[in-house]
C-alpha positions in Angstrom: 72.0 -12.3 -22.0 75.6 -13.8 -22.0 75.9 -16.5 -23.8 79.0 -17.9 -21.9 76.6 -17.8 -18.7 74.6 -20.3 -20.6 77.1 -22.4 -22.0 78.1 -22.9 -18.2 75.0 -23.6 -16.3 74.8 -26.2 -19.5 77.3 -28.2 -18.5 77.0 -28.7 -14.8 76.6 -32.0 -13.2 73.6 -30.0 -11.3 70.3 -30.8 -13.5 68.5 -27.8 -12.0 71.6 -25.4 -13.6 71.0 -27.5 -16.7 66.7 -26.4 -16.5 67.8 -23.1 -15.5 70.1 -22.7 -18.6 66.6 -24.2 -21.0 65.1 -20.9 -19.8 68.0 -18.8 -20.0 68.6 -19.9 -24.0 64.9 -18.8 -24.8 66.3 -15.2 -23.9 69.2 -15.3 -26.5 69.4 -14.3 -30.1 68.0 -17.4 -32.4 71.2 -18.1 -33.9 72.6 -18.8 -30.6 69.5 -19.9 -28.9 69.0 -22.8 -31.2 72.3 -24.9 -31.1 72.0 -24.4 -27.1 68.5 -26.1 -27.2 69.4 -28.7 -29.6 72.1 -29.6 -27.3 69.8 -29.5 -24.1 67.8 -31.8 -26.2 70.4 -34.7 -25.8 70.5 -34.3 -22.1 71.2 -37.1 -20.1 67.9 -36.1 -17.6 64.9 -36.4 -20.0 63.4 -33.2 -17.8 65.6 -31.0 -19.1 65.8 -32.6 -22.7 62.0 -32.5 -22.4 61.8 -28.7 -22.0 64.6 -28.3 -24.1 61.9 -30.0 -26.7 59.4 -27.6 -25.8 61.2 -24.4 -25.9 62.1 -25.3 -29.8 58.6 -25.3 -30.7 58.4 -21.8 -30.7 61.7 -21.2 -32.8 63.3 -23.7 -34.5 64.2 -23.3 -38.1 64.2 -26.3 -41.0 67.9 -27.7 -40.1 66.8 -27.8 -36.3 63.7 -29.6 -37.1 65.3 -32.2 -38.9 67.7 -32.7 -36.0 64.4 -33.0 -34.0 62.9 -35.5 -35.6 66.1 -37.7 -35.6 66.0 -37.2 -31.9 62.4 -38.4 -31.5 63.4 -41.7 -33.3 66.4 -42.4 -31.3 64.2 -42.0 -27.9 61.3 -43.9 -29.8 64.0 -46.9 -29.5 63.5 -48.5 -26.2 61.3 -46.0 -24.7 61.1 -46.6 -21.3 65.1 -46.3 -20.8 65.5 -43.2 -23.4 62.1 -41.3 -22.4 60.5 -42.4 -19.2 57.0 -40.8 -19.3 57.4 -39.8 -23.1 57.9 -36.2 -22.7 60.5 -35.7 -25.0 58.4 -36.9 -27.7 54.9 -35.7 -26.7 56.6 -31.7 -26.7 58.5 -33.1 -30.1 55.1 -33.9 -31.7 53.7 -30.4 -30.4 56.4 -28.8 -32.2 55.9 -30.4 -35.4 52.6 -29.8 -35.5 52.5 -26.2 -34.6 55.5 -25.6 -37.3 53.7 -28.0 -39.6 57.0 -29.6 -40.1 55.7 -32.6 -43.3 59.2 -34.7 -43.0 57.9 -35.6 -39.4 54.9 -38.0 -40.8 56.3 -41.0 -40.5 57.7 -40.3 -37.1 54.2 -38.8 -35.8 52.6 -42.3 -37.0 55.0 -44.1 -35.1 54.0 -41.9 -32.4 50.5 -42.6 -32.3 50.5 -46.0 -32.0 53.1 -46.2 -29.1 52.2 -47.8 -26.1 54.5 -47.4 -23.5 53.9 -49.5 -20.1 55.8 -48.4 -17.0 55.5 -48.9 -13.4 53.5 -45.8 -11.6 53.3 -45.9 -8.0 54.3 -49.9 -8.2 50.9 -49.9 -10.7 51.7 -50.9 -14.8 50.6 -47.4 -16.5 50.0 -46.5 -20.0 52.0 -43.4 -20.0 52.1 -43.1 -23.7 48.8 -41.3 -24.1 49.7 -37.8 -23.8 52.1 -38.8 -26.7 49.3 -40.5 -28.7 47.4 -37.2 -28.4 50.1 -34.6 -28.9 50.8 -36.7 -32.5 46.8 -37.4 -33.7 46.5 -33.3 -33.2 50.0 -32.8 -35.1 49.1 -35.3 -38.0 45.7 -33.5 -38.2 47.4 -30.1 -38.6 49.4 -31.7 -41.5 46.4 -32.8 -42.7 47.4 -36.5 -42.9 44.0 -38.6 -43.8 45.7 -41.9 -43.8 45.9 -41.2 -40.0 42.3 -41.0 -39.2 41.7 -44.7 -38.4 44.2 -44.3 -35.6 42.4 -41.5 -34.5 39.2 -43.1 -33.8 40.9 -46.0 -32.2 42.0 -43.4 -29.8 38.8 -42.0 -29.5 37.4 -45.1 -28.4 40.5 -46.3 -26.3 39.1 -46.8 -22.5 41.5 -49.5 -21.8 43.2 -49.3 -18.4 43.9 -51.8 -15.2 41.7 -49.3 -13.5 38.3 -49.9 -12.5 34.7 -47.3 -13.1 35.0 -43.8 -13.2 39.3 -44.0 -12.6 39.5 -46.3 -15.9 37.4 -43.6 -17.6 39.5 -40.7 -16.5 42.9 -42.3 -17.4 42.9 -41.6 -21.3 40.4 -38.5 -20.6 43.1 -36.2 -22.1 43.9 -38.5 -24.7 40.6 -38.9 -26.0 39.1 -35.6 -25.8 42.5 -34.6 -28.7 41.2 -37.7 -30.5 38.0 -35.7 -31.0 39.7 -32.4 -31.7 42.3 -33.8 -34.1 39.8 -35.5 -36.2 37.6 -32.1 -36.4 41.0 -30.4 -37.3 41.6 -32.9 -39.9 38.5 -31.9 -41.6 37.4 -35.5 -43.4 33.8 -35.9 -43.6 34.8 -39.7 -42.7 35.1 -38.6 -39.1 32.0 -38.3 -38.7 31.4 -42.1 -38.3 33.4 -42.5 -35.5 31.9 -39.5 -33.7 28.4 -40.4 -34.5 28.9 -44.2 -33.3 30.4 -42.4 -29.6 27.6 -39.9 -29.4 25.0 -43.1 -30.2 26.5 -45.3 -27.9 28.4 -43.3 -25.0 28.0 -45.9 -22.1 31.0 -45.0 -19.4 32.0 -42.3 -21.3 32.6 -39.2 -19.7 30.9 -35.6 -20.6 33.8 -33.3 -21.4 35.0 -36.1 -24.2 30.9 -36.0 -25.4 31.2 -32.2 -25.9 34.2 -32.3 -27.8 32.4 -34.9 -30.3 29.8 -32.9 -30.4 31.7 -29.7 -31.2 33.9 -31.9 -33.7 30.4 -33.3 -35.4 29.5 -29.9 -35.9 32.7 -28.3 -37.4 32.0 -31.4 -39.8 28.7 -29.9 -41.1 27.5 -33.1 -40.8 24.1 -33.3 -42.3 22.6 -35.7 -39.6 23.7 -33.4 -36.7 20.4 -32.6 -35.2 19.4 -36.8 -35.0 22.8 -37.1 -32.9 22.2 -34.0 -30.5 18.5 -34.6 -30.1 18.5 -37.2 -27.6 20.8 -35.1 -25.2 18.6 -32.6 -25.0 16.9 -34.7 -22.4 19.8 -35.9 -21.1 19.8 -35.7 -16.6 23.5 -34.2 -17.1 22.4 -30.4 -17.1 25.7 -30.1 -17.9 25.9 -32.6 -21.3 22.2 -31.4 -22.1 23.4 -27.6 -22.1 26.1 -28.2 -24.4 24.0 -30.5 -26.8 21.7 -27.5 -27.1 24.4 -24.7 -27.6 25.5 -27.1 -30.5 22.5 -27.1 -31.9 22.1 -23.7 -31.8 25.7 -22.9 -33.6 24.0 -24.5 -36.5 21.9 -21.6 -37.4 19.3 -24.4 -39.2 15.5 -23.7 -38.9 15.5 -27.1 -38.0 17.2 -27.0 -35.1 15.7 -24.1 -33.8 12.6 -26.3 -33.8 14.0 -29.2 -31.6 15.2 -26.5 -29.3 11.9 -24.7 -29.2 10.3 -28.1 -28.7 12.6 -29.2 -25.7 11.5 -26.1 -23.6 8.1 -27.5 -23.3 9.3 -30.6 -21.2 12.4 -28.9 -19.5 13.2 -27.3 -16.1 15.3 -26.0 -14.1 19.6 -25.5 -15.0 18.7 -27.7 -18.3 15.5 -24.8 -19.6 18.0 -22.3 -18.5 20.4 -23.9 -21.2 17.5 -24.2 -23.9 17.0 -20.4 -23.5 20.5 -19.4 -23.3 20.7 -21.5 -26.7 17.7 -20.3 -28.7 19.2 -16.4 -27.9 22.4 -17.9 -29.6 20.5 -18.6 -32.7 20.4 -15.3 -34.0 17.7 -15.3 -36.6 14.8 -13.7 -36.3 12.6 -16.9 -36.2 14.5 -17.2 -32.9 14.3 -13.9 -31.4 10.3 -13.6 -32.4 9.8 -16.7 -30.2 11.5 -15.7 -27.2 9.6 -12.6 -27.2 6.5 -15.0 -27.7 7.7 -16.9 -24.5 7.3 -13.3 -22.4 3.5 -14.3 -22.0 4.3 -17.7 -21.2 2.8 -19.5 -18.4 5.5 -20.6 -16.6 6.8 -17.9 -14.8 10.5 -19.4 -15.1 10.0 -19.3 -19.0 9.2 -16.0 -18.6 12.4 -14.7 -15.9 14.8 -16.2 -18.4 13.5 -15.0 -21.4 13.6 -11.6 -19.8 17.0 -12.1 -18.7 18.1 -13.5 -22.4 16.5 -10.4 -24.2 18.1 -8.2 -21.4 21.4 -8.7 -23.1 20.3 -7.8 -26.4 21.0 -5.3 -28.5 18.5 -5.8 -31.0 15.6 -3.1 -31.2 12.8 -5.3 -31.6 13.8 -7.4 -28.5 14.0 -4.0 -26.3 11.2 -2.6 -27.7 9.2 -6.0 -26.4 11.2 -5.7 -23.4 9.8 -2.2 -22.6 6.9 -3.4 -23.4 
């Protein structure tokens, strides 16, 4: 790729040249790709800067990071004039978490407690969020405990001039890498915040359940199966499903029991779940009782056991099967 080509589409007044020449850098050499990008970084459109941003999170080296970071504090100043939207920064804290760049702390906790109102569609919009996010996930791949308390705050942050189901969905993203950072960060602490959403999850909605779930049991917390055991009976199929494959991953004889025990009020999508689950478990305890369940009397026990076992490879289970 010519470099010269590059350098020109760079410097036109047209900002589409200038995204075209962000792609066209990725192509070159590093040592000529990287001063291109740091360049494009400074762009007067925060677009092109934006993807300039992103592109370096594949390749930049310790001397590009550091003029990276400078960056995201000089847009940090006044925000909503130097990065309307907060791109720049949320691909900046991406990068610095995926390169596990440790000079960047201080700027990633700056990060994730900016708030950044503008005007969307004539409606005042928190458009910092996907920033808050991108920097709980990076400071929990640095492993940086002091930052856990912000975490949870974002975990719990539902605050929007929206109304019902629309104020739920407006920090969705945000809160669902609240979850995931804080299961990533790996202190047993997060559990209370988890535990305390999963307890109390009025207006919340399902996908940011499941990620507390999942991050509650990457925690090996010891009072999983209380937490789980209520959604088991949850009217969200959905939720209730998720709850039980949960439980399953935990490969306890205890919560093979809850599972066995939730069959015997369920139906329909959420007993297709419980069996899906228990087939997950993989211990014998769990196999022998599905086999049990092929003389139940429910014939819809009985169909999806046989379709669980079906995709077995376990001898015992075919032989029962054949049977």
């Amino acid at each position: 790729m010519d470099g010269d080509k590059v350098e020109r589409f760079m410097h036109s007044k047209k900002s589409e040249d200038r995204v075209r020449a962000v792609s066209m850098a990725e192509a070159l050499p590093e040592e000529a790709r990287l001063p291109i990008l740091v360049k494009l970084l400074y762009d007067k459109s925060s677009y092109v800067a934006a993807l300039a941003a992103k592109s370096l999170g594949d390749c930049a080296d310790p001397e590009t990071l550091a003029a990276m970071r400078a960056r995201f504090e000089e847009v940090s100043d006044e925000g909503v004039r130097n990065d309307p939207g907060c791109h720049i920064r949320a691909n900046l804290a991406f990068a610095f978490g995926r390169l596990e760049y440790l000079p960047a702390l201080n700027s990633l906790r700056r990060g994730i407690r900016t708030v950044q109102i503008e005007a969307v569609g004539g409606v005042p919009f928190d458009t910092g969020a996907h920033l808050r996010a991108n920097c709980a996930l990076a400071l929990a791949q640095l492993s940086d405990r002091e930052s856990l308390r912000d975490m949870a705050l974002l975990l719990f942050d539902m605050t929007s001039p929206m109304k019902g189901r629309d104020a739920a969905l407006a920090k969705l993203e945000m809160r669902k890498a609240a979850a995931q950072a804080i299961a990533i960060l790996g202190d047993r602490s997060g559990a209370v915040p988890l535990t305390i959403k999963l307890s109390y999850p009025e207006n919340e909605m399902p996908e940011v359940l499941q990620e507390c779930m999942q991050a509650l049991v990457a925690l090996e917390d010891e009072r999983v199966n209380d937490i789980l055991e209520p959604y088991l009976s949850s009217p969200d199929a959905g939720l209730s499903g998720y709850a039980a494959l949960m439980l399953a991953s935990t490969a306890s004889e205890a919560a093979l029991t809850l599972l066995k025990n939730a069959v015997q009020t369920s139906y329909g999508e959420q007993l297709k779940y419980l069996i899906i689950a228990i087939s997950t478990h993989r211990s014998d305890e769990a196999r022998d009782y599905l086999i049990s369940e092929l003389k139940s009397e429910r014939e819809s026990v009985r169909a999806l056991v046989r379709e669980a076992l079906s995709n077995s490879l376990d001898e015992v289970a075919k032989a029962a099967l054949r049977q």
